[in-house]
C-alpha positions, -999 to +999 in steps of 0.1 A: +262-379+252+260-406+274+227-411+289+222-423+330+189-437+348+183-420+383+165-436+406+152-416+442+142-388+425+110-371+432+105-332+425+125-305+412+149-300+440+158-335+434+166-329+403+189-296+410+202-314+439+217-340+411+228-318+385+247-297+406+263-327+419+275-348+389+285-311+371+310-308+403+330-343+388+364-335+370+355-336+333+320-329+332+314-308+305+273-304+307+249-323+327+213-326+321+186-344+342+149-349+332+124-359+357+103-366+336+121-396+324+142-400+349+174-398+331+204-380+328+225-369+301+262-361+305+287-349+279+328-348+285+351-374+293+346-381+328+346-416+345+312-435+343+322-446+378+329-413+396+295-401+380+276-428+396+294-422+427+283-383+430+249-394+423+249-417+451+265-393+478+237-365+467+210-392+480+200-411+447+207-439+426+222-441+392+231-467+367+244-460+331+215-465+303+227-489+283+266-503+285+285-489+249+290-518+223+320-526+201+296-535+175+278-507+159+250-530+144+243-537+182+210-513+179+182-541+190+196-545+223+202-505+231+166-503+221+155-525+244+172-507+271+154-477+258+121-493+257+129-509+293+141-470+305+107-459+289+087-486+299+056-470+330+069-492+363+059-465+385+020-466+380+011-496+389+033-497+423+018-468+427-017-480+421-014-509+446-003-483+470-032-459+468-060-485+471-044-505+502-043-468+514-077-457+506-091-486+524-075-485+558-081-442+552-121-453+549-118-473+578-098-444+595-122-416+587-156-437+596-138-438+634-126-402+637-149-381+613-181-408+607-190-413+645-182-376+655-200-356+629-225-384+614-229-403+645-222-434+624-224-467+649-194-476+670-190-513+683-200-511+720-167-515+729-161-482+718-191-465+735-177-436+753-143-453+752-122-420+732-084-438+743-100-470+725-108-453+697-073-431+695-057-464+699-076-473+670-069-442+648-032-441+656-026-477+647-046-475+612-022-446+606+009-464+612-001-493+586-006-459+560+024-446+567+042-480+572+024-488+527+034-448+522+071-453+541+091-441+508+081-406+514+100-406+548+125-426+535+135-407+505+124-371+526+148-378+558+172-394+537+179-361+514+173-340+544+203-358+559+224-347+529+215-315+529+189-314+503+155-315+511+131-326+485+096-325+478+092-358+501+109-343+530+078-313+533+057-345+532+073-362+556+079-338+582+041-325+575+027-360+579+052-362+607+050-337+628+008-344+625+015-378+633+037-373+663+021-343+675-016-366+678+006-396+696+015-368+724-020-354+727-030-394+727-007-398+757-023-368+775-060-379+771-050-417+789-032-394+819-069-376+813-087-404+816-073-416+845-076-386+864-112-390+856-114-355+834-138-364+808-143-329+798-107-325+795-101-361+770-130-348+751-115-313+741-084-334+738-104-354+710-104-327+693-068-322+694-059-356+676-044-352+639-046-389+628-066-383+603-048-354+588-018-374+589-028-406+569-050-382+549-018-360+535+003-394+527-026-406+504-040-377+490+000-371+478-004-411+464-037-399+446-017-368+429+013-391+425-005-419+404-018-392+383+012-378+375+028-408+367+000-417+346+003-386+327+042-381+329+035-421+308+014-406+280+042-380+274+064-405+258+040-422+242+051-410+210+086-423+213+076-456+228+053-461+192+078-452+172+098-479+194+076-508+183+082-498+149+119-510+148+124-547+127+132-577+146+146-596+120+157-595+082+153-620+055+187-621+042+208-643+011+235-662+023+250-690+005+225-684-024+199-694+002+172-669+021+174-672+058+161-653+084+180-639+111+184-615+138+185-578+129+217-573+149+232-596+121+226-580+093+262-560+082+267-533+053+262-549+019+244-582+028+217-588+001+181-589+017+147-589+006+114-578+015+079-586+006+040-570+004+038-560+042+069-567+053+088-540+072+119-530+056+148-545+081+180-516+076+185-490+049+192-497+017+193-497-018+171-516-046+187-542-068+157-556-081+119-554-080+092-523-078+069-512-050+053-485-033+067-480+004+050-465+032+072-439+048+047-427+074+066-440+102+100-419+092+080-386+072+050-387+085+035-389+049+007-412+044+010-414+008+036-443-004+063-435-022+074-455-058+108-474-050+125-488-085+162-504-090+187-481-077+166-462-052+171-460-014+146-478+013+146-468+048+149-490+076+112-496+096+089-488+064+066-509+053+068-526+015+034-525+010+028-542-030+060-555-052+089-578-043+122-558-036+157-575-033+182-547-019+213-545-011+221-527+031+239-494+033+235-486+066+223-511+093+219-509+135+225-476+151+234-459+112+200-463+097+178-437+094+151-451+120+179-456+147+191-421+142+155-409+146+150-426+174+184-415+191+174-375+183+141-377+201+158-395+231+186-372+231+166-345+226+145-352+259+170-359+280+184-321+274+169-292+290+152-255+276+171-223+283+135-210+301+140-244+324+169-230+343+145-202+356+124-237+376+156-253+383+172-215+402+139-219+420+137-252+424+170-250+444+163-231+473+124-237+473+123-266+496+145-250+527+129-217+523+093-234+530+109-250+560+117-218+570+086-203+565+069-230+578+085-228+608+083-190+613+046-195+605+043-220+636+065-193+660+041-164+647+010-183+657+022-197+691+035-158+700+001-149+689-016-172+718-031-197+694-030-233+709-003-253+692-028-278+676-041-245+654-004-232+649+010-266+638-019-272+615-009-240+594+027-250+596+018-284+579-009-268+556+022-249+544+048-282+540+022-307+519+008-270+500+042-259+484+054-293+467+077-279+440+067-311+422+041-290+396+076-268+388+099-295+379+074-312+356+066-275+333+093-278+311+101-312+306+063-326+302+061-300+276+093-307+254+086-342+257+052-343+241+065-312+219+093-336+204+072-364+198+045-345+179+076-331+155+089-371+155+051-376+143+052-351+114+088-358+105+100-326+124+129-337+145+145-312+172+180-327+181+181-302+216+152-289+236+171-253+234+166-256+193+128-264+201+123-234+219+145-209+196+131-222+165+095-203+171+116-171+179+131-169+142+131-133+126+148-145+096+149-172+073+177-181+047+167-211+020+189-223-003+179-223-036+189-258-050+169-287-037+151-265-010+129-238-030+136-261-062+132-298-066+171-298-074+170-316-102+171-298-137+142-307-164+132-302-198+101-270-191+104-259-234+112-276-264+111-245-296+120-260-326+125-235-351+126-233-391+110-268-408+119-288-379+091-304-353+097-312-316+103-351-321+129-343-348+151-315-324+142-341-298+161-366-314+191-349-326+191-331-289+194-370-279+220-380-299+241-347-290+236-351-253+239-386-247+276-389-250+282-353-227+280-354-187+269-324-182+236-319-158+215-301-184+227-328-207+212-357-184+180-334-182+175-338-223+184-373-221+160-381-197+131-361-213+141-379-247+138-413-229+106-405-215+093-397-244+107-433-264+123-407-288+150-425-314+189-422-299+210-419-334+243-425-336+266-395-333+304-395-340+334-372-338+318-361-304+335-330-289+329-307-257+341-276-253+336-265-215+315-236-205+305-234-238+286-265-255+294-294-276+295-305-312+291-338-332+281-353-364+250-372-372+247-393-406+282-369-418+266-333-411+279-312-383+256-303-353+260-280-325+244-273-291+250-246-262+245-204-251+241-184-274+277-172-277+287-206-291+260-207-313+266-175-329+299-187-340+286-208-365+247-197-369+225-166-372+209-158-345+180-133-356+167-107-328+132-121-323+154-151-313+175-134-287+143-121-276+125-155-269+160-166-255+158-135-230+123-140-223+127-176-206+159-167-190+135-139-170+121-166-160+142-184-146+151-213-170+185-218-191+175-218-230+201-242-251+203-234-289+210-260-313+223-256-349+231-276-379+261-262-395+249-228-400+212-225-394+196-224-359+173-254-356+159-245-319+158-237-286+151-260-258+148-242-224+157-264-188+150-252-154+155-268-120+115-260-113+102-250-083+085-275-057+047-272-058+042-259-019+073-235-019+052-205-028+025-209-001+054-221+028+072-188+019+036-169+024+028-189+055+064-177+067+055-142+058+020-145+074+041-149+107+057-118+103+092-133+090+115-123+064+124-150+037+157-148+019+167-171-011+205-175-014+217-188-049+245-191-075+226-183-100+230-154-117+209-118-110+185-125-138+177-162-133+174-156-095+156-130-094+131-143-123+124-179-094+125-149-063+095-133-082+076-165-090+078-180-051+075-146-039+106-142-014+113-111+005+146-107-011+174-126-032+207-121-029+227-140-063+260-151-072+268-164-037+300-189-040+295-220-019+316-205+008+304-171+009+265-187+022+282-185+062+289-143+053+255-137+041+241-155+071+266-135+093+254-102+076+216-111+083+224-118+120+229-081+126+191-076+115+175-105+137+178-144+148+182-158+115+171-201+100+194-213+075+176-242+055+197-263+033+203-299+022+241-301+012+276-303+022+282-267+010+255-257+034+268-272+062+293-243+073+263-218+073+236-240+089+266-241+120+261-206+114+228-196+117+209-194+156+190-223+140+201-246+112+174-270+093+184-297+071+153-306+047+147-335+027+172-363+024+198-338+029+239-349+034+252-365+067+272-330+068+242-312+064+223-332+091+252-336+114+255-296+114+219-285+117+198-283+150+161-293+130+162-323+106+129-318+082+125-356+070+098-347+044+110-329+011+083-302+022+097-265+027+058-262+043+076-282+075+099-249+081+064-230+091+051-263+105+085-264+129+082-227+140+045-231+149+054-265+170+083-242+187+056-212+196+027-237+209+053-258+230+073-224+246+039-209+252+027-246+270+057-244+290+052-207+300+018-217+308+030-242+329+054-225+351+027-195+356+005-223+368+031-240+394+043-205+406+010-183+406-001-214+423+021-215+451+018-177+455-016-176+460-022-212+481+009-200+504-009-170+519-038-189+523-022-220+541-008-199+564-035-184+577-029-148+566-070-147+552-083-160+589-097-125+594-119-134+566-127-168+575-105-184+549-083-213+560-071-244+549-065-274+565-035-299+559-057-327+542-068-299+518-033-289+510-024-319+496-048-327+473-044-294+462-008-300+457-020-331+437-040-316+414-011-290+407+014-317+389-017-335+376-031-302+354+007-295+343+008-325+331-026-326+314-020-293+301+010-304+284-008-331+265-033-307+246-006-304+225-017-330+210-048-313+198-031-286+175-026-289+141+010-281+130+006-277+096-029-254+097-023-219+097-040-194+121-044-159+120-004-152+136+004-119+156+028-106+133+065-099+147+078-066+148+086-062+111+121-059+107+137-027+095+149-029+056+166-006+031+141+014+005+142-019-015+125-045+010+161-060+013+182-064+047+220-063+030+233-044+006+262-065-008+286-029-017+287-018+017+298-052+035+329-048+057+327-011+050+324-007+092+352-007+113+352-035+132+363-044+171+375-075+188+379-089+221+396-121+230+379-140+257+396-166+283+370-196+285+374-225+312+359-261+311+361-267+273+367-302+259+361-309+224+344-295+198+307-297+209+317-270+232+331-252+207+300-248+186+283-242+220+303-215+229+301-201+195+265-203+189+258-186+230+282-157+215+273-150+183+231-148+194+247-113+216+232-084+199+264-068+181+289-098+175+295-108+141+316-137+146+331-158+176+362-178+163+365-201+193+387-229+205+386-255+232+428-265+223+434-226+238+406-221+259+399-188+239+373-169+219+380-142+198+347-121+193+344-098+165+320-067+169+300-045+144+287-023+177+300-020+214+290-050+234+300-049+273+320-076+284+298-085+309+271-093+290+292-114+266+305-131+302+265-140+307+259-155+276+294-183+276+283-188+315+250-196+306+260-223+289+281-235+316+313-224+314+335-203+331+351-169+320+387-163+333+393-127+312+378-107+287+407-086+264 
């Protein structure tokens, strides 16, 4: 994606008005614009050049974010373009306008509000004098509008080009007040001179100075707010800005010197010391030291680093000495790919966003339109045309669209940067709003519900052998065999300082076990199959064997020649908080699925223990994408995984979360990255999803209830009641519109991600007698349809998986194979699906359907 600023932009129609421009140039394949930030990101292979160009023939500026570097280490400078983009410029312009404005508007209000209704004093000058004081009013209104000129300039300019924006209602409202008062002016001086002073006072009356300069800085006063508050929205990604190293302490020559992090390449030999943050990822040559990760996990604890173990670029070393050796430095490390996720993922836009950018479209002309059918109605009527072009300008400065534009993006935003906080990072703005609407989710055993590493749990020495003596000849048998259990024994031996004796005439027999001889006697180790080969296994032995495969560890029997000596039992254990994540999943009404390769009994033995809805076993690497296919049918299903074999599913599932320090596949393939090794982050994800979709609905009732109710009222449809509103008090109720969406949008700070609350559970979804969702015998049992569908304005394979992903949520499709070579999908069906509803969901993602087959 490559990522634009926009300049000129000042509401939601603005906004529209540039998407659907830059989405018109040849080889745009998605465009996305944020007000917010006011930025644009564009994906396909289209010139930079033409893009800038449509930008500027819509009305608005544009310039590209940062120019694309040859060097990929190039990451300090890109993230001071960021930080620049980021950086509030706005406010403080701003600022300076609104007081120069409030003090001519106090001078402007004591002459035509202070001396009518308060009879403040008047210089005599002025005594009786209304022309002089008109003259007065209209030229302290011109300097307002003259320090407030970039409404009209930006309003008449898009109004020229065919797409009015929120400044053009203010211009032509403040306008039309403005011109309409210099008229009326013009008639009290041929008044005056005629010698009606009856008529120039009712003509007084008349003047809308006042109103005119009132609406400009009223809008100034909403305006400063909003760009106050639109500020603190990216807060979050500005601090985790500051966090990136300058420089890095590096050996050259066999000498230390310090230079620029740009500099430092793959492999350079750095070090670090007590406070120092960690310059690019890494891995630890020498030294020990606790690290804070906060700034990448959001865990406040410091993690133990050792030789041999990987550092993280922007951590802190907070007590020992490390020398490392750099893995992955500039835009590869860890931080920068953080970094580039948030960005990315605020520049993109929210499937409920498109509703506010359909209305957003036409807004602006319709109010035009209604305001000037409002003026017609009231002139027909027989009101004077000072009363029927006060309700027409109520209407223009009421029905800003600004408050709509801001819902959605305010709330994303501060939604991504509270995830970035706790380690929860949502690559798109569509995965943070899908991820609360999750029905299923599918863990993967290994390294997810487990810690993924295999460990010592018994150690049953049997006849006159003790624990430190099977220890020792487990130590000696293992030690020479690379098998994973093996490693497990070796390491429990080590931990323990246990003896390694010598072994010879080692020997492993695959799938089976190994044998060996220590001081000239034969000893064996392995399953029980093996075992019995050469030893007696007795059948309160296969019993204790049976008993800790039920739950859920692997026993290993040793022998020495023909006697069993013991059994020690390994298991990959489960992680402490995976039992109460999978209840705080099922507490919100979802259904947890562990998929494994272990077999029935072992599966279902660690199922029973962390308490998961259902396990389905025996599930080859590439048979995880099927299963997830399968539970699709029943509901929008999570895949969470941390390897490369679960890459293919997490592509799979409507919303695919990588945990831990999973693979580059994995992470490349999944829409949530979990940082933390936590599988309570899944539940903390789904409840940032559900408190940032309901902000945003929350929002958009606001801006729209808001201009359905302040509408009527503006134009005068309550007068029968006495209820009317004049044009100063339609702006600064526009104002506080954009200023309470924003502010709502930052009580998302307030919640607590990670504390449970009482959750309205989900419809349950429907399961066999059993409590499970597939039964394995009767896949593929139903005939099945397909459909091939024609697909313009595919380029590569990010629209592929877009496609893909829009088909595959349908209710009833099993599987999209699609490809952007032949412009094709091929659908298959498990129920009928009509083709225009299929056609909805590829054009929704903006592309076109030719034919459906």
């Amino acid at each position: 994606m490559e990522q634009y600023i926009i300049t000129g932009m000042s509401c939601a129609a603005c906004q529209a008005r540039v998407e659907k421009a830059v989405s018109g140039v040849k080889g745009v394949q998605k465009c996305s614009v944020s007000l917010l930030t006011n930025t644009m990101g564009v994906e396909g292979n289209a010139n930079s050049s033409d893009i800038i160009k449509a930008v500027e023939n819509a009305g608005y500026g544009a310039q590209i974010k940062f120019e694309q570097s040859n060097k990929k280490s190039d990451f300090s400078n890109k993230l001071k373009s960021e930080e620049e983009a980021l950086k509030d410029k706005t406010t403080p312009k701003l600022l300076k306008r609104l007081i120069t404005s409030v003090a001519f508007l106090l001078v402007l209000m004591y002459f035509s509000m202070g001396h009518s209704m308060f009879n403040f004093p008047l210089p005599e000058f002025f005594s009786g004098n209304h022309i002089a004081v008109g003259l007065v009013e209209m030229i302290l209104t011109i300097i307002i509008i003259f320090i407030n000129r970039q409404f009209f300039i930006s309003g008449f300019k898009s109004l020229f080009h065919r797409a009015p924006n929120m400044d053009t209602l203010i211009a032509i409202g403040s306008g039309a007040a403005f011109i309409y008062s210099v008229v009326i002016l013009f008639i009290m001086t041929r008044a005056q001179l005629d010698g009606d002073a009856e008529q120039v006072m009712k003509l007084m009356m008349e003047l809308y100075f006042e109103s005119s300069a009132m609406i400009l800085t009223l809008i100034t006063v909403g305006k400063t707010l909003e760009s106050y508050s639109k500020g603190k929205t990216t807060n979050a990604l500005k601090s985790l800005m500051k966090l990136a190293p300058k420089t890095a302490n590096v050996i050259r020559d066999e000498k230390e010197i310090t230079v620029d992090i740009d500099e430092v390449r793959v492999n350079d030999i750095f070090v670090v010391r007590p406070g120092e943050r960690i310059p690019v990822d890494g891995i630890v040559l020498e030294g020990e030291s606790a690290v804070d990760e906060s700034s990448l996990t959001g865990e406040s604890i410091p993690v133990d680093k050792k030789c041999n173990d990987n550092v993280s670029s922007a951590t802190i070393n907070q007590s020992g000495f490390l020398k490392c050796r750099a893995s992955k430095v500039g835009e590869d490390t860890t931080f920068a790919q953080i970094i580039k996720m948030v960005s990315e993922a605020s520049a993109t836009k929210a499937p409920v966003a498109r509703l506010a950018d359909k209305i957003s479209g036409i807004f602006v002309p319709v109010i035009i339109l209604l305001s000037i059918i409002t003026f017609a109605i009231w002139m027909i009527i027989g009101q004077p045309i000072g009363y029927s072009l006060a309700r027409a300008i109520t209407i223009l400065v009421v029905s800003c669209p600004c408050a709509l534009g801001l819902a959605t993006p305010v709330a994303i935003m501060v939604g991504n940067g509270i995830g970035a906080k706790n380690g929860i990072l949502f690559k798109t703005a569509e995965a943070l709003q899908e991820t609360g609407n999750i029905q299923i989710v599918a863990l993967d055993k290994t390294g997810t519900i487990t810690n993924g590493k295999p460990v010592v749990t018994d150690v049953l020495p049997l006849g006159n052998y003790s624990e430190t003596e099977l220890l020792k000849i487990a130590y000696s048998l293992e030690s020479k065999s690379e098998h994973p259990l093996a490693k497990a024994i070796t390491k429990h031996a080590q931990d323990l300082g246990i003896e390694n004796i010598e072994s010879t005439d080692f020997k492993s027999l695959s799938g089976n076990g190994i044998k060996a001889k220590i001081d000239g006697q034969e000893y064996r180790a392995g399953n029980k199959n093996y075992i019995s080969l050469t030893a007696i296994v007795s059948s309160g032995e296969e019993e204790l064997a049976d008993k800790l495969s039920q739950e859920g560890k692997t026993p290993i029997f040793f022998s020495k020649d023909n006697e069993l000596i013991g059994i020690i039992a390994i298991a990959d254990t489960i992680k402490e908080d995976s039992p109460k994540a999978i209840k705080e999943l099922q507490d919100m009404g979802i259904h947890v699925v562990m998929i494994t390769g272990d077999n029935e009994r072992t599966a279902k033995a660690i199922g029973k223990q962390t308490g998961v809805n259902e396990v389905i076993a025996e599930v080859l690497p590439n048979e995880k994408e099927k299963i997830i296919k399968e539970l699709q049918k029943h509901g929008k299903v999570c895949m969470v995984g941390d390897g490369i074999n679960d890459a293919p599913a997490l592509t799979r599932a409507n919303i695919g979360m990588a945990i831990g320090a999973g693979t580059d596949v994995a992470i490349d393939s999944a829409d949530v990255v979990l940082m933390k090794n936590n599988l309570t982050d899944v539940s903390a994800a789904i409840r940032l999803s559900k408190k940032t979709y309901y902000n945003i609905i929350e929002n958009l009732f606001w801006a729209l209830i808001y201009n359905s109710c302040l509408i009527p009222i503006a134009a005068g449809l309550f007068v029968w009641a006495n209820i009317t509103m004049e044009p100063m008090y339609g702006a600064a109720a526009m104002s506080l519109s954009s200023f309470c969406v924003c502010m709502n949008a930052l009580r998302l700070n307030l919640i607590n991600i990670h504390k449970p609350r009482k959750n309205k559970k989900k419809k349950q979804i429907t399961t066999n007698s059993d409590g499970r969702l597939l039964d394995v015998a009767e896949k593929g049992e139903n005939k099945m349809e397909t459909k091939t569908i024609v697909i313009k304005g595919m380029m590569c394979p990010h629209c592929e998986a877009s496609v893909k992903k829009a088909l595959e949520s349908v209710e009833g499709v099993v599987n999209a194979n699609v490809s952007h070579t032949e412009g094709k999908a091929v659908v298959t069906l498990s129920s009928p699906v009509e083709n225009s509803v299929l056609k909805q969901a590829v054009e929704a993602r903006d592309y076109t359907v030719v034919s459906i087959d």
